[in-house]
CHARMM-style PDB file with segment names, atoms N, HN, CA, C and O in Angstrom:
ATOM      1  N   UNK     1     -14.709   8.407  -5.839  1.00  0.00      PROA
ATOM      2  CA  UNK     1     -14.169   7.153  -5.367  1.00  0.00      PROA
ATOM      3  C   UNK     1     -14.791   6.863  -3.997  1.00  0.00      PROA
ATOM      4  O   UNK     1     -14.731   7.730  -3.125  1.00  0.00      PROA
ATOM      5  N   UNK     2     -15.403   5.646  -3.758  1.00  0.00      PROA
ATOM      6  HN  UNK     2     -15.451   4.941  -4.466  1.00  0.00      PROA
ATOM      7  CA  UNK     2     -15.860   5.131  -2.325  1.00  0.00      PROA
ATOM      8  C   UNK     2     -15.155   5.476  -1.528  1.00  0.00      PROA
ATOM      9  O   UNK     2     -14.022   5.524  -2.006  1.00  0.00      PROA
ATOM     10  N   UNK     3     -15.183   5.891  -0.075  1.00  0.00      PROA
ATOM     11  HN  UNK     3     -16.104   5.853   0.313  1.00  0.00      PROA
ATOM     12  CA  UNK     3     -14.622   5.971   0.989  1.00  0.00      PROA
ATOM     13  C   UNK     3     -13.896   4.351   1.363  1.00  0.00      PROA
ATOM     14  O   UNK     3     -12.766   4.670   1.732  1.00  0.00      PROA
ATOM     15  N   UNK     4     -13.938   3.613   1.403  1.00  0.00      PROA
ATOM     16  HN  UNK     4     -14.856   3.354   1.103  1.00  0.00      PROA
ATOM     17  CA  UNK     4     -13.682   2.262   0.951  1.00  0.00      PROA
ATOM     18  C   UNK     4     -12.201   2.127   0.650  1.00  0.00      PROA
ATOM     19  O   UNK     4     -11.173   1.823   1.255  1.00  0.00      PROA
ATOM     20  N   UNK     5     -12.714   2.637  -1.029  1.00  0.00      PROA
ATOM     21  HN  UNK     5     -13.549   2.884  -1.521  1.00  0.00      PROA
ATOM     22  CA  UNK     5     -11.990   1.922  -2.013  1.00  0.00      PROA
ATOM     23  C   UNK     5     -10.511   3.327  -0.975  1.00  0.00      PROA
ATOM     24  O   UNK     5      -9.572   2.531  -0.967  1.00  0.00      PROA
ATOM     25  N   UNK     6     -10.125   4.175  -0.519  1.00  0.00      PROA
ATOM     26  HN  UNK     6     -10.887   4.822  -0.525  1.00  0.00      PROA
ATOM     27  CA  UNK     6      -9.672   5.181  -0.115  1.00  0.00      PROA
ATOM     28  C   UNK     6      -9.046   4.387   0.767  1.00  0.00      PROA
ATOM     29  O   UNK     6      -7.897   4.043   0.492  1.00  0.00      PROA
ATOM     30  N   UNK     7      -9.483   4.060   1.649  1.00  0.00      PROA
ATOM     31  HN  UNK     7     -10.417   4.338   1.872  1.00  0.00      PROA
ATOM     32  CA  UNK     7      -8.899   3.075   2.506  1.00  0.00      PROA
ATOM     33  C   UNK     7      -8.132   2.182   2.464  1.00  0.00      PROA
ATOM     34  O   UNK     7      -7.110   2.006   3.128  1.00  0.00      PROA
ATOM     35  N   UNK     8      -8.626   1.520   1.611  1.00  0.00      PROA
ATOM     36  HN  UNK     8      -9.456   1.662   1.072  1.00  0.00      PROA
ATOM     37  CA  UNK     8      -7.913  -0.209   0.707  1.00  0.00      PROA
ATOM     38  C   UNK     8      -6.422   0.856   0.913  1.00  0.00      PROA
ATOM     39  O   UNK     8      -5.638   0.762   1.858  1.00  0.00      PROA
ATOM     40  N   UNK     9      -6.274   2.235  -0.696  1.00  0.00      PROA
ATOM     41  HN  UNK     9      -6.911   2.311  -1.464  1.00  0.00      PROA
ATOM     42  CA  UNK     9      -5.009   2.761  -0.854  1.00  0.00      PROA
ATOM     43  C   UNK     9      -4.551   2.746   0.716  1.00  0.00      PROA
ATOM     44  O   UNK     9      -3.678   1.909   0.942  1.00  0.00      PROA
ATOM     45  N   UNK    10      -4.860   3.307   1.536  1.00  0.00      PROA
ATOM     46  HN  UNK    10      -5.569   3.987   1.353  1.00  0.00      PROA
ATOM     47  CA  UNK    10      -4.257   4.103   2.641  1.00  0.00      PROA
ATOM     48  C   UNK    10      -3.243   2.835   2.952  1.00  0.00      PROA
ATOM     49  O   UNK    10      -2.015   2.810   2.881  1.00  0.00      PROA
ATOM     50  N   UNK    11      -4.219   1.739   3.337  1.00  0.00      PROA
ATOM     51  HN  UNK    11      -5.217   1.759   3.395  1.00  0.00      PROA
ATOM     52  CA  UNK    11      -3.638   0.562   4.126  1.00  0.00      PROA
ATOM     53  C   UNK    11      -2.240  -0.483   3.181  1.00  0.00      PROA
ATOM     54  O   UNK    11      -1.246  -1.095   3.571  1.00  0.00      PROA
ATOM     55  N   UNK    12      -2.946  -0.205   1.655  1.00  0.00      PROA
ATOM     56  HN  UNK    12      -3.754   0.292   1.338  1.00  0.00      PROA
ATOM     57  CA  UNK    12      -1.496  -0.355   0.950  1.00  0.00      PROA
ATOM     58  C   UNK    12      -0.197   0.179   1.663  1.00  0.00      PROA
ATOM     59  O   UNK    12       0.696  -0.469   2.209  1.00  0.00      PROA
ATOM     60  N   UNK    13      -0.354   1.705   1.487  1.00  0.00      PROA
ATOM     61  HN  UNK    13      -1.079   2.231   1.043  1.00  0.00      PROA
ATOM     62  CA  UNK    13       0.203   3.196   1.515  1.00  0.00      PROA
ATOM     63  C   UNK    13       1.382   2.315   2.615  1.00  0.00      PROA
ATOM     64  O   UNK    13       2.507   1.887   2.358  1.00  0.00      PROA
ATOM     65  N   UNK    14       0.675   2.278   3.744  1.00  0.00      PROA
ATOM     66  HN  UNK    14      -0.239   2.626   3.952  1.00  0.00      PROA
ATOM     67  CA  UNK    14       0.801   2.205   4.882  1.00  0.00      PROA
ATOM     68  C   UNK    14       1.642   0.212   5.641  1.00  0.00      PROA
ATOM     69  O   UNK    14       2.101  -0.150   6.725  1.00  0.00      PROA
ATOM     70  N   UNK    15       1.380  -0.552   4.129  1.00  0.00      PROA
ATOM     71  HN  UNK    15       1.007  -0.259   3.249  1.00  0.00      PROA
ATOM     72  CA  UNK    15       1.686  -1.637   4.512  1.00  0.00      PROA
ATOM     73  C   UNK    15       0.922  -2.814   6.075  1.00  0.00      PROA
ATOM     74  O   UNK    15       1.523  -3.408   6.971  1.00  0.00      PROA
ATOM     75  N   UNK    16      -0.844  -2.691   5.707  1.00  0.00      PROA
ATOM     76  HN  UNK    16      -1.332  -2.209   4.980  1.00  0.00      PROA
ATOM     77  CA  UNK    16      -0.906  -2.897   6.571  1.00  0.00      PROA
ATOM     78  C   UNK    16      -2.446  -3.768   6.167  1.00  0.00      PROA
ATOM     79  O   UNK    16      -3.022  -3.116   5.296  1.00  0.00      PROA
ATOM     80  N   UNK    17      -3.080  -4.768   6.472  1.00  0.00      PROA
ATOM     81  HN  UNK    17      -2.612  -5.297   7.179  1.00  0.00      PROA
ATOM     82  CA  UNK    17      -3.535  -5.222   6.187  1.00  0.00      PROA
ATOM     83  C   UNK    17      -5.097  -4.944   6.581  1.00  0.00      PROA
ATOM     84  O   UNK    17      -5.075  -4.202   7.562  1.00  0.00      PROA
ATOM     85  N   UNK    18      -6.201  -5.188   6.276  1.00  0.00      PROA
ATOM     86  HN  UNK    18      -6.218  -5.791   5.479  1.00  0.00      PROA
ATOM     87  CA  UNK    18      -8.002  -5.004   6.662  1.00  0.00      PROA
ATOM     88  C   UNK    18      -7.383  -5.807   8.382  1.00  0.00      PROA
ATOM     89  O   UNK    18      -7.201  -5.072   9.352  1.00  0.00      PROA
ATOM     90  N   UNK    19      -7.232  -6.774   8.435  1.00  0.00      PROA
ATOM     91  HN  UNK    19      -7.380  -7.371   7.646  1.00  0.00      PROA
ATOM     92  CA  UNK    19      -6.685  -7.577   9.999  1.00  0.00      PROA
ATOM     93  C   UNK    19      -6.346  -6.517  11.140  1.00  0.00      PROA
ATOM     94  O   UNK    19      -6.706  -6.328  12.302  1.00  0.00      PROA
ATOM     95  N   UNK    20      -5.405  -5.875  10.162  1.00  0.00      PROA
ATOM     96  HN  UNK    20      -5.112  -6.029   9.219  1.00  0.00      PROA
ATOM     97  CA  UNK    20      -4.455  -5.309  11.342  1.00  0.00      PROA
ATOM     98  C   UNK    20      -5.143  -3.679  11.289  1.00  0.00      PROA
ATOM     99  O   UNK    20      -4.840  -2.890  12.184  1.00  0.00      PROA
ATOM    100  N   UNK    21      -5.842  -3.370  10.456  1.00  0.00      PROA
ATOM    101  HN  UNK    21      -6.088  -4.011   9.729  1.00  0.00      PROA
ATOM    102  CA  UNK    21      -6.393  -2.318  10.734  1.00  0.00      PROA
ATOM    103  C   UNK    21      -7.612  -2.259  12.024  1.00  0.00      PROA
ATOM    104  O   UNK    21      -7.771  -1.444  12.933  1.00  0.00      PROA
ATOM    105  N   UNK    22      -8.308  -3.407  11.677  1.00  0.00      PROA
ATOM    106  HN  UNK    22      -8.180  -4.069  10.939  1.00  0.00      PROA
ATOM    107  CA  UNK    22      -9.947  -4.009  12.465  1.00  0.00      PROA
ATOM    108  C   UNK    22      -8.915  -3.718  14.182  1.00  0.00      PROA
ATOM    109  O   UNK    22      -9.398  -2.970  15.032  1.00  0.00      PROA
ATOM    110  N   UNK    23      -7.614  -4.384  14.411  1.00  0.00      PROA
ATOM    111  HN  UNK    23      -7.222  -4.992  13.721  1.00  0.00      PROA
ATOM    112  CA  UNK    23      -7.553  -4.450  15.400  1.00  0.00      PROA
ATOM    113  C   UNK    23      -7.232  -3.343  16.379  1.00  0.00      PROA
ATOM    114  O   UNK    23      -7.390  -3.287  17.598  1.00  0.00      PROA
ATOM    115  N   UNK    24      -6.584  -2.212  15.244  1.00  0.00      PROA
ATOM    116  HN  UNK    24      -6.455  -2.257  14.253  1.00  0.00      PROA
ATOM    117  CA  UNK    24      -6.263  -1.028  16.014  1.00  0.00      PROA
ATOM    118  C   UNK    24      -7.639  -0.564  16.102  1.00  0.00      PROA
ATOM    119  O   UNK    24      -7.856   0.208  17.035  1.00  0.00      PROA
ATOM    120  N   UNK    25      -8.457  -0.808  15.471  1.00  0.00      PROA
ATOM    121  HN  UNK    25      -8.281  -1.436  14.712  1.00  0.00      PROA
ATOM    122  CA  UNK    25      -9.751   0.316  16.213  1.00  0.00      PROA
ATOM    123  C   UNK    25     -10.831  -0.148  16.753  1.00  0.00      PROA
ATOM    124  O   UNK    25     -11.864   0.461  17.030  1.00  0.00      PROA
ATOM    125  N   UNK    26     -10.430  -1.824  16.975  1.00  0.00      PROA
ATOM    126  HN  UNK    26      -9.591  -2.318  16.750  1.00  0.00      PROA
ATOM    127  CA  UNK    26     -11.191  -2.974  18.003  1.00  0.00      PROA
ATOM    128  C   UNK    26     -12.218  -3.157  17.604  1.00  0.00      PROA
ATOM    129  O   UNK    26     -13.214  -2.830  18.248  1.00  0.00      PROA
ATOM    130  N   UNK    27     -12.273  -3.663  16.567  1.00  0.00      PROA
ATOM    131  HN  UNK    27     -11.463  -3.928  16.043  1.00  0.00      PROA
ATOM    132  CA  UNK    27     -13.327  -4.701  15.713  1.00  0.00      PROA
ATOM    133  C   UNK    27     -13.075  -5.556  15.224  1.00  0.00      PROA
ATOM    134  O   UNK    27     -11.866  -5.675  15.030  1.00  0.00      PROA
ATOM    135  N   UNK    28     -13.916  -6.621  14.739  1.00  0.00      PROA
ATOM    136  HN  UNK    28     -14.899  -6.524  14.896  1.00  0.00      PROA
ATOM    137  CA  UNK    28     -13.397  -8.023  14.072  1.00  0.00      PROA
ATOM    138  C   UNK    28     -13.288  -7.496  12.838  1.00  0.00      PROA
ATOM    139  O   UNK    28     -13.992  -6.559  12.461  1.00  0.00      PROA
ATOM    140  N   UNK    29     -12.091  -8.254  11.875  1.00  0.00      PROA
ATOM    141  HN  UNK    29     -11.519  -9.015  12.181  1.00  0.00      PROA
ATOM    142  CA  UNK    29     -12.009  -7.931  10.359  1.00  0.00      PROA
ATOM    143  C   UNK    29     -13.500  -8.433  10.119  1.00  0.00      PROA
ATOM    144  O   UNK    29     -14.173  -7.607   9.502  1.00  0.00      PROA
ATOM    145  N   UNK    30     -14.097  -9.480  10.432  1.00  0.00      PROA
ATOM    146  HN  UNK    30     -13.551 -10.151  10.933  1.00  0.00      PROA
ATOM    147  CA  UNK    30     -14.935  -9.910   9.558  1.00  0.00      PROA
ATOM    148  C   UNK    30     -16.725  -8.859   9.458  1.00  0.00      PROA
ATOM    149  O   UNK    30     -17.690  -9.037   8.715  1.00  0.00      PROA
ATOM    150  N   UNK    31     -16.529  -8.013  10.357  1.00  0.00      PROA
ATOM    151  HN  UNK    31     -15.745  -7.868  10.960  1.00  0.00      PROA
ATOM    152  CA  UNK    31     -17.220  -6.761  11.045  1.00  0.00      PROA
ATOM    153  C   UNK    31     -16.835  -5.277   9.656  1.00  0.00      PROA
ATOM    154  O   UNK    31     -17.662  -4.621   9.023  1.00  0.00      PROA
ATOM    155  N   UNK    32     -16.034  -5.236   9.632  1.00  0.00      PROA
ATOM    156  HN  UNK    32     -15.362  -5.769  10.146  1.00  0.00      PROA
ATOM    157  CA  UNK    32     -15.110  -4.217   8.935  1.00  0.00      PROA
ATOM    158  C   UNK    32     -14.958  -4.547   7.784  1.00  0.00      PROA
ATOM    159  O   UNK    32     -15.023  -3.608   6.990  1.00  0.00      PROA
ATOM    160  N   UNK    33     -14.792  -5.451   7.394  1.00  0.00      PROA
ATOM    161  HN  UNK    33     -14.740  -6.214   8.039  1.00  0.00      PROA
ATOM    162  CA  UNK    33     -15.195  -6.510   5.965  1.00  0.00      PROA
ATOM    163  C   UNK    33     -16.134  -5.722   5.271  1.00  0.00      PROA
ATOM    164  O   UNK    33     -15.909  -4.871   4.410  1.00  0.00      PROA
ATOM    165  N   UNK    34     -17.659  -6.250   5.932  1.00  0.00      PROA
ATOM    166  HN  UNK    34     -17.842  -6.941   6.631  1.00  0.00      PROA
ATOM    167  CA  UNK    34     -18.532  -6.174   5.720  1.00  0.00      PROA
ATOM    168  C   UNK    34     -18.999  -4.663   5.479  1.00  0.00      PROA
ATOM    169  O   UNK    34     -19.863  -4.401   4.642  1.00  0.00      PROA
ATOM    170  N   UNK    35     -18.330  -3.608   6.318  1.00  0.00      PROA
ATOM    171  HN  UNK    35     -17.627  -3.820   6.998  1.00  0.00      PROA
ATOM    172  CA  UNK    35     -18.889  -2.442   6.361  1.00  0.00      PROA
ATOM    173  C   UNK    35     -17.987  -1.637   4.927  1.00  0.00      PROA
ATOM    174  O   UNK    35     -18.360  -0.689   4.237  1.00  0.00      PROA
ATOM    175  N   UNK    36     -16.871  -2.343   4.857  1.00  0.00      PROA
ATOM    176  HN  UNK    36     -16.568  -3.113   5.417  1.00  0.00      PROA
ATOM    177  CA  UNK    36     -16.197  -2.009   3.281  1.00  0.00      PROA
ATOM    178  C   UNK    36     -17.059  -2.220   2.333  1.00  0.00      PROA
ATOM    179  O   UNK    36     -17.702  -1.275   1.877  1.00  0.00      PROA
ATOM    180  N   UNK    37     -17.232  -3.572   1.844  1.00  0.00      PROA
ATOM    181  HN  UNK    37     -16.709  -4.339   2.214  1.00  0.00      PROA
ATOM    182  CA  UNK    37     -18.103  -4.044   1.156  1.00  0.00      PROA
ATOM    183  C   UNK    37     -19.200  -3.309   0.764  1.00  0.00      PROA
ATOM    184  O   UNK    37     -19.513  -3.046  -0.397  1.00  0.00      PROA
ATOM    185  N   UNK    38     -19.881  -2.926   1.964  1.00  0.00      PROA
ATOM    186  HN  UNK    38     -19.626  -3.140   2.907  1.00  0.00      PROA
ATOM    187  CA  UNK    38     -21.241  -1.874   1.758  1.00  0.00      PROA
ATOM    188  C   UNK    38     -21.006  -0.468   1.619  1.00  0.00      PROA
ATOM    189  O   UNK    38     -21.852   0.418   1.494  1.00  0.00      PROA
ATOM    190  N   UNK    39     -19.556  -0.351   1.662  1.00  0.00      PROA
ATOM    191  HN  UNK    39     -18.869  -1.070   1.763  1.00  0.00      PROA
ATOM    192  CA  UNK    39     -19.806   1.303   2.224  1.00  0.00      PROA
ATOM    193  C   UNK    39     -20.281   2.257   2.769  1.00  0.00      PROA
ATOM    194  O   UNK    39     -20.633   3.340   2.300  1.00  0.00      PROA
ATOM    195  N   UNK    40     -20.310   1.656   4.351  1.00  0.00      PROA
ATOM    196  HN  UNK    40     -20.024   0.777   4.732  1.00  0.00      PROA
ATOM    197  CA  UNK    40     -21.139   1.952   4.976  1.00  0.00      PROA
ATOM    198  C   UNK    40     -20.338   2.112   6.893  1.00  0.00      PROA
ATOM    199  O   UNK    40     -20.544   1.416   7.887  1.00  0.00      PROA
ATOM    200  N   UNK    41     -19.451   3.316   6.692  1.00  0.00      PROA
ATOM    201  HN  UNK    41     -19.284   3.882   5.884  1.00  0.00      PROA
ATOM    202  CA  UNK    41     -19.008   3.699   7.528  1.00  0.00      PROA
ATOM    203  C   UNK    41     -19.288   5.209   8.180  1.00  0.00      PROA
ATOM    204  O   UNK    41     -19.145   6.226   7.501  1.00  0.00      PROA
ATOM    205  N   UNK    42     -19.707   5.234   9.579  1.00  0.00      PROA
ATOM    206  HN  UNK    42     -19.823   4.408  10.130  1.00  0.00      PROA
ATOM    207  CA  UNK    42     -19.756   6.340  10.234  1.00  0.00      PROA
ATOM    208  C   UNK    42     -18.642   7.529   9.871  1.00  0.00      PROA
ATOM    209  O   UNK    42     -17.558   7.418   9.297  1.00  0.00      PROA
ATOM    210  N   UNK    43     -19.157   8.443  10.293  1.00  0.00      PROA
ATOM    211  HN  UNK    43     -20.037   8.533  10.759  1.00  0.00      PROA
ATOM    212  CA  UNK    43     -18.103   9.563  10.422  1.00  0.00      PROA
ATOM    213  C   UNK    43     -17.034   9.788  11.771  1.00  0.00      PROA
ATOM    214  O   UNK    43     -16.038  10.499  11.907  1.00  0.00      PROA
ATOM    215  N   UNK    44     -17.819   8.720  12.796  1.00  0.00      PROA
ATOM    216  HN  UNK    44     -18.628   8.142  12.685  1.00  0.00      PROA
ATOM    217  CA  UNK    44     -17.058   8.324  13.859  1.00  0.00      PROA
ATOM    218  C   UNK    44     -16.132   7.115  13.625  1.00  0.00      PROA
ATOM    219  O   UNK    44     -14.994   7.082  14.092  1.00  0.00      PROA
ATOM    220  N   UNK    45     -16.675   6.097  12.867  1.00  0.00      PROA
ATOM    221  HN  UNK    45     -17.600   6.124  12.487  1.00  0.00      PROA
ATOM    222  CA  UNK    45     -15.574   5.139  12.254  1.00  0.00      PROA
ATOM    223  C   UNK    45     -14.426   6.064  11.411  1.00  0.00      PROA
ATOM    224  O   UNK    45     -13.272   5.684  11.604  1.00  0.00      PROA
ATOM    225  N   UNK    46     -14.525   6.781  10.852  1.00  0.00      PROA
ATOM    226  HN  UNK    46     -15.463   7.090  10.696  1.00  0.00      PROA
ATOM    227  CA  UNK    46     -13.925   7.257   9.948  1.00  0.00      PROA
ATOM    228  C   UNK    46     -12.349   7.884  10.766  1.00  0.00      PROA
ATOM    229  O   UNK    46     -11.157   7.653  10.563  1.00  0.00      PROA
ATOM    230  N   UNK    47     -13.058   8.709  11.691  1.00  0.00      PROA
ATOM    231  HN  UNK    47     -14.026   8.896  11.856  1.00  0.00      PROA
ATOM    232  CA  UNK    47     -12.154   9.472  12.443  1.00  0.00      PROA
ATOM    233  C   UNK    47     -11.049   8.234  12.962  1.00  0.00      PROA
ATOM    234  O   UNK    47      -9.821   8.164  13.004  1.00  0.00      PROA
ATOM    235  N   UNK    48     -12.095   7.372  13.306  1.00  0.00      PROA
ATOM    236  HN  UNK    48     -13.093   7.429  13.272  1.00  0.00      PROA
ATOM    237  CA  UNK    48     -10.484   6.312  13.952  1.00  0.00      PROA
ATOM    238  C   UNK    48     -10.050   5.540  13.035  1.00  0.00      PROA
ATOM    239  O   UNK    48      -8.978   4.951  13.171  1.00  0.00      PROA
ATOM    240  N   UNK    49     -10.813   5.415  11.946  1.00  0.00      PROA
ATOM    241  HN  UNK    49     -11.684   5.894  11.836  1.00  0.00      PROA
ATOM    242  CA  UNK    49      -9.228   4.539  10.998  1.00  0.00      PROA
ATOM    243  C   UNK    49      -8.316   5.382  10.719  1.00  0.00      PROA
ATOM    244  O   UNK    49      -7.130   5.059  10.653  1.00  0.00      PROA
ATOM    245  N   UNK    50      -8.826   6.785  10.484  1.00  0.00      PROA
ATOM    246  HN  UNK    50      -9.789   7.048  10.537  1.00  0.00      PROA
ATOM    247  CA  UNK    50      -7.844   8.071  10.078  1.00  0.00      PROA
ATOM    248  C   UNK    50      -6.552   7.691  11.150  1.00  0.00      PROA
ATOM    249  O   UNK    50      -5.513   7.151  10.770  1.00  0.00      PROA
ATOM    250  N   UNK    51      -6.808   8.045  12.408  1.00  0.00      PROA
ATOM    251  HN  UNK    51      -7.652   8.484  12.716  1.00  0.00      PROA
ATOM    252  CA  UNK    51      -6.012   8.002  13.788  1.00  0.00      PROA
ATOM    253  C   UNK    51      -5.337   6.620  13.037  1.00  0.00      PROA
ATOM    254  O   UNK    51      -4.345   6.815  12.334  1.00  0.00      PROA
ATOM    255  N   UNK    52      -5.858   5.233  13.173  1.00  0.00      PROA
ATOM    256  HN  UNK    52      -6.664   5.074  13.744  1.00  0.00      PROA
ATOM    257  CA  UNK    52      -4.863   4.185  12.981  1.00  0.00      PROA
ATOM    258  C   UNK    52      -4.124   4.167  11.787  1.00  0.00      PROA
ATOM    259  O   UNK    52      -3.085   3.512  11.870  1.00  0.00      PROA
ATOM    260  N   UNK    53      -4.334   4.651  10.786  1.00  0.00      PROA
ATOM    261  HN  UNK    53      -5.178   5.183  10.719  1.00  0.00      PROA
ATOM    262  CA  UNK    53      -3.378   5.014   9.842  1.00  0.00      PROA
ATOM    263  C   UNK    53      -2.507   5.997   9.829  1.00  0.00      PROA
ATOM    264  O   UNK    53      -1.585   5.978   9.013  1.00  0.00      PROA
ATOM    265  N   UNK    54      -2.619   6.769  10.512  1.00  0.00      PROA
ATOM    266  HN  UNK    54      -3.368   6.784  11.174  1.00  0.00      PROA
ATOM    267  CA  UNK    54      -1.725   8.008  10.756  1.00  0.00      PROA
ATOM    268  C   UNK    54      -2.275   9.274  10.077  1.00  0.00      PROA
ATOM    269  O   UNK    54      -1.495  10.206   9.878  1.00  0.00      PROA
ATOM    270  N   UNK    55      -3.036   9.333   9.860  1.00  0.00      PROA
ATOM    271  HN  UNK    55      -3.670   8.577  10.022  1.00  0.00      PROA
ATOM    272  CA  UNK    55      -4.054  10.252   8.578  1.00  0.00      PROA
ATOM    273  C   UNK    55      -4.912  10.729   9.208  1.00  0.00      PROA
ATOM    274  O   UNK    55      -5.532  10.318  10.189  1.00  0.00      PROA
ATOM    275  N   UNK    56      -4.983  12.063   8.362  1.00  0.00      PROA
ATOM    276  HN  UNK    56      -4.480  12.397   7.565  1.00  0.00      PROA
ATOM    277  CA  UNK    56      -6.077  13.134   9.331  1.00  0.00      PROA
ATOM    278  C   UNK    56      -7.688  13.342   8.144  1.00  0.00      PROA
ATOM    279  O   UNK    56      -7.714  13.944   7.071  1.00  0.00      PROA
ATOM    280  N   UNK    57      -8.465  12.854   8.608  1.00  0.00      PROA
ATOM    281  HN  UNK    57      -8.443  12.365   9.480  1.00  0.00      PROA
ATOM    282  CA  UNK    57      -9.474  12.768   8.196  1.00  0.00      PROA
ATOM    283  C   UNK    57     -10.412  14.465   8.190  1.00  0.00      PROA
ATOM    284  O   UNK    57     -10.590  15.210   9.154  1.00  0.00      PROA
ATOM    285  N   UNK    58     -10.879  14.658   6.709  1.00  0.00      PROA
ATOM    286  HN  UNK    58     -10.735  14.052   5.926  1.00  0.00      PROA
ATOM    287  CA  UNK    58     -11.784  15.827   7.074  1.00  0.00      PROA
ATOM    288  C   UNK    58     -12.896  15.410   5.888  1.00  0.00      PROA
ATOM    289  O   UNK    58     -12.602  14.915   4.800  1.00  0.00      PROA
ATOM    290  N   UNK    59     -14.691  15.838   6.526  1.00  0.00      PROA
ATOM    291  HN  UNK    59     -14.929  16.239   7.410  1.00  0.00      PROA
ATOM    292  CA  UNK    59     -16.174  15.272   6.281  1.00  0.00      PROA
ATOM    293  C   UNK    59     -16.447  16.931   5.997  1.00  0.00      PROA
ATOM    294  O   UNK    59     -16.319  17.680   6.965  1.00  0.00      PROA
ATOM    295  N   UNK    60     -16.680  17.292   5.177  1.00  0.00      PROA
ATOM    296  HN  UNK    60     -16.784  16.683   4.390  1.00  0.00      PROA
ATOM    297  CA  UNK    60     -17.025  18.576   5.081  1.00  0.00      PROA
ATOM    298  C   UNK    60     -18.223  18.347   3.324  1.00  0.00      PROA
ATOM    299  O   UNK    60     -18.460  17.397   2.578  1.00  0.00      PROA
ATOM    300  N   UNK    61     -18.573  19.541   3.366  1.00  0.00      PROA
ATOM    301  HN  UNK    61     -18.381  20.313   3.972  1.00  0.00      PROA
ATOM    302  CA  UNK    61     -19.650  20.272   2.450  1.00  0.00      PROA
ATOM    303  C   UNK    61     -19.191  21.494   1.799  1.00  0.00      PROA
ATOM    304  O   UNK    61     -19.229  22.435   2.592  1.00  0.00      PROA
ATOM    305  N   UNK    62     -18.712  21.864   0.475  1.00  0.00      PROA
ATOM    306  HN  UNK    62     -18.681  21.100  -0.169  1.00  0.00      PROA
ATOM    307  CA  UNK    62     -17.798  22.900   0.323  1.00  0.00      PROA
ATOM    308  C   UNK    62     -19.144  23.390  -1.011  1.00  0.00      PROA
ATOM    309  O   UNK    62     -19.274  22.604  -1.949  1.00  0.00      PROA
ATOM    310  N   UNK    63     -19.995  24.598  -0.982  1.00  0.00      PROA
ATOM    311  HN  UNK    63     -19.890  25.237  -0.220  1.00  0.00      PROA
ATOM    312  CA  UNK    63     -20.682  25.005  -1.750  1.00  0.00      PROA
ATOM    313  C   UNK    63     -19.846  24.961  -3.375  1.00  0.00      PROA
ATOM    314  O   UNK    63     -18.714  25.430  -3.499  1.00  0.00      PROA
ATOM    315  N   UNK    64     -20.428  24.475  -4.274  1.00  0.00      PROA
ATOM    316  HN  UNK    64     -21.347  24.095  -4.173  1.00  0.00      PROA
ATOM    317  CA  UNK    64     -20.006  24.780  -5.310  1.00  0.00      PROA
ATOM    318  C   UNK    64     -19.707  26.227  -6.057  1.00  0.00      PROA
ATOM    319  O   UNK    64     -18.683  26.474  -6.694  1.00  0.00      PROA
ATOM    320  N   UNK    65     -20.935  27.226  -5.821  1.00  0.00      PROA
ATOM    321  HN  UNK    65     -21.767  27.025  -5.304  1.00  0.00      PROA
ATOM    322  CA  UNK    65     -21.626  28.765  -6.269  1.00  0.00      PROA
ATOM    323  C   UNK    65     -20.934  29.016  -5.676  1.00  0.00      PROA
ATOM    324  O   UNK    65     -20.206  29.820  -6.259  1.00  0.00      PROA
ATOM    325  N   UNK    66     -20.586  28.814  -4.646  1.00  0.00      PROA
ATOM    326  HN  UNK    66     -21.178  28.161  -4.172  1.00  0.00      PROA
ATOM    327  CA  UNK    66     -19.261  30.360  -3.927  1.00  0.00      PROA
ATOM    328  C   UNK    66     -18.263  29.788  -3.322  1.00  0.00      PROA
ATOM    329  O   UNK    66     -17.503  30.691  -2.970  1.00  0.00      PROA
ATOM    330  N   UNK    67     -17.747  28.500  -2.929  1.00  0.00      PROA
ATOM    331  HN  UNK    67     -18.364  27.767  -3.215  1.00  0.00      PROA
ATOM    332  CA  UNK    67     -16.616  27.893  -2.607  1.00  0.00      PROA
ATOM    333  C   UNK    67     -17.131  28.050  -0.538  1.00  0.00      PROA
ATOM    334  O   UNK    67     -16.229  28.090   0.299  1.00  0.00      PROA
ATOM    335  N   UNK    68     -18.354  28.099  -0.198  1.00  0.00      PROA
ATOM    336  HN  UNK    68     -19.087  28.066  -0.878  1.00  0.00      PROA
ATOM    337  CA  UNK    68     -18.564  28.025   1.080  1.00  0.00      PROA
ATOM    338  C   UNK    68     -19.065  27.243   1.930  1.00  0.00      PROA
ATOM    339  O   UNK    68     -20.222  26.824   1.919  1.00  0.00      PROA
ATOM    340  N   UNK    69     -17.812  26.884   3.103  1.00  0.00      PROA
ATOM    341  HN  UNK    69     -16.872  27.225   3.112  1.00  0.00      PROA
ATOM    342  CA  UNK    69     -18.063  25.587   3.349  1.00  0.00      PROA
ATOM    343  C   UNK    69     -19.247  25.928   4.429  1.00  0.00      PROA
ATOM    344  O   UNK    69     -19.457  26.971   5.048  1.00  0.00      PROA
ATOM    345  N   UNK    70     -20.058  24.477   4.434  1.00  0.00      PROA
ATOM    346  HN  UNK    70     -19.887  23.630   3.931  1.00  0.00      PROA
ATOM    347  CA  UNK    70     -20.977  24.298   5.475  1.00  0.00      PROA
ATOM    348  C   UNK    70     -20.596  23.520   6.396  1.00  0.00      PROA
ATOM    349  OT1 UNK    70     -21.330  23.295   7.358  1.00  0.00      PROA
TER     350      UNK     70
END
């Protein structure tokens, strides 16, 4: 599932709209829009929508062959 489409849920979850998300982490919706759309968010974006949703974000690499993360 897109990192995205993850989001959309959260902000359901959470009762809270693409608007009111853009503003807790000080961007224009129409900025944040766009980066949905593409799927095309940092791992530093990531960390702060986590924070404005209340959600703890983890970017990891977990080997398949031995269960070891990188």
């Amino acid at each position: 599932m897109p990192m995205a489409e993850k989001i959309r849920i959260a902000l359901i979850k959470r009762n809270m709209t693409l608007k009111d998300l853009a503003a807790r982490i000080g961007c224009t919706s129409q900025n944040l829009s766009g980066k949905f759309r593409r799927d095309n968010l940092s791992e530093k974006e990531l960390i702060e929508i986590a924070s404005a949703l209340d959600c703890h974000f983890e970017g990891r690499f977990i080997r398949n062959d031995n269960g070891e993360e990188i």
